[in-house]
N, C-alpha and C positions, 0 to 999 in steps of 0.2 A: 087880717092875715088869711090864705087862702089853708085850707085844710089838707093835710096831707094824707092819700089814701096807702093804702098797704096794697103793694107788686106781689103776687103769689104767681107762680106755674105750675101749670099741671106735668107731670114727668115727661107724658109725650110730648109737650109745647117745648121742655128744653131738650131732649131729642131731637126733632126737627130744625131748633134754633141750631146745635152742636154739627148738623150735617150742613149748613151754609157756610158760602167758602164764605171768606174773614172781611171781605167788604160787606156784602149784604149782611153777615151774623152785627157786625159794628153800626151799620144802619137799621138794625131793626133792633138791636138792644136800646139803643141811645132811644127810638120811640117809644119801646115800654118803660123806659127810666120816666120820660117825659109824664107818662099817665099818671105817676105819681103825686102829680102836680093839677093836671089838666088830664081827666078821664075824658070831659065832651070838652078837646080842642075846636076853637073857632077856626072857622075856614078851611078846615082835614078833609082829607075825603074819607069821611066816615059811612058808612052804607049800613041802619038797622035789618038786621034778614031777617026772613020768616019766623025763626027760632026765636026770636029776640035777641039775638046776638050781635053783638059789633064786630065789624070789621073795617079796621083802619089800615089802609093802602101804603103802605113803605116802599118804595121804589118800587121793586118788582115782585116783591110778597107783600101777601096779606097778615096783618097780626088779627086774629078772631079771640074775643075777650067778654067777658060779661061784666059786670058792677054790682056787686051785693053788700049795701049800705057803703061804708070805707073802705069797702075790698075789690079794686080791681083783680080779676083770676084770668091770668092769659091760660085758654085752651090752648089754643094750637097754631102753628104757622101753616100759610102755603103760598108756596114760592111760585110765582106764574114766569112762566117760561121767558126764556131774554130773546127777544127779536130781534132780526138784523136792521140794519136802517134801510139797507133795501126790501125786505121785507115789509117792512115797515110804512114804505111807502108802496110797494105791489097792493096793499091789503085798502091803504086808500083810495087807491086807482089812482094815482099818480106818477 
């Protein structure tokens, strides 16, 4: 049976989560519910930073989290800007 970690936030992590409008906020809770299960998802785009910190890509925010033994602790969100799809493609050169 796979082990089940403990979901913690840090107050400014649910601040930030609180200021997403209600798709992304539902898109990025449903991730960290999922860590509960799977801290290192296979095939995530999970990025280790400098800090030793994870950061796993939810649409268009970042969730940045650490793992201390059975305790996943989400720090903090950041939301990366929504681009247009013209933009989108200007930025590819196409």
């Amino acid at each position: 049976m796979t082990p089940i970690f403990t979901v913690v936030a840090e107050p400014g992590a649910v601040r930030e989560w609180q200021a997403l409008d209600v798709d992304r906020a539902t898109a990025v809770l449903n991730n960290i519910v999922s860590l509960a299960r799977t801290p290192h998802p296979r095939g995530s785009m999970i990025e280790r930073g400098p800090d030793d910190l994870l950061y796993r890509h939810v649409g268009d925010a970042d969730v940045i989290y650490e793992i201390i033994g059975q305790t996943v602790r989400i720090l903090g969100l950041e939301p990366r800007p929504r681009r247009s799809l013209k933009a989108s493609l200007r930025a590819n050169g196409t």
